[in-house]
DOTOR-333084 format. One record per residue (C-alpha): x, y, z. Coordinates in nm, 2 decimals, decimal comma. Layout:
u;v;w
X;Y;Z
...
end
This chain:
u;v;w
0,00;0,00;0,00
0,13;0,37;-0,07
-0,05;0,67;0,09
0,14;0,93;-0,14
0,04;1,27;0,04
-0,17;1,39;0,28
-0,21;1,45;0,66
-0,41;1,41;1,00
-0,40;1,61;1,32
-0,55;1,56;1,71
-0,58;1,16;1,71
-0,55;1,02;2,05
-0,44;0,68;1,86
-0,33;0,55;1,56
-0,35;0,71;1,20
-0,27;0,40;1,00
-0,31;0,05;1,09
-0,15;-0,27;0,85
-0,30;-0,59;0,93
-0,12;-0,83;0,69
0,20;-0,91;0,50
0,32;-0,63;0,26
0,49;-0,31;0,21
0,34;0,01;0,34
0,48;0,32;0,19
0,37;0,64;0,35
0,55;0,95;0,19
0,50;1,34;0,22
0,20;1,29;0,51
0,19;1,55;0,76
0,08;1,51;1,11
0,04;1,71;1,44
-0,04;1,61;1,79
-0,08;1,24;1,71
-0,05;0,89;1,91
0,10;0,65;1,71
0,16;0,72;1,30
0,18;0,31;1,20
0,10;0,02;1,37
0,17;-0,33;1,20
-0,01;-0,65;1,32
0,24;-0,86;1,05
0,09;-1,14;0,87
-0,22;-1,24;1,04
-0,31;-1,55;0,82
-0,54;-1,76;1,01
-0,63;-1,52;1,26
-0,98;-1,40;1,31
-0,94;-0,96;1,34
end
């Protein structure tokens, strides 16, 4: 996945979330007062959520 540009400001948690195997790309994204900007759960084959 590629988030090409953009922005987010005042979350109290995450802006992006990967569930799966991949490649994320983020580029040029701007953020203020934020929690977390990526989380990654890996490869969740076989997992329920």
């Amino acid at each position: 996945m590629v988030i090409d540009s953009g922005g987010a400001r005042a979350t109290e948690h995450k802006i992006f979330q990967h569930n799966g195997p991949g490649t994320m790309m983020i580029n040029d994204f701007r953020v203020e007062n934020f929690g977390t900007l990526y989380l990654s759960c890996g490869n969740r084959t076989g997992r329920e959520n």
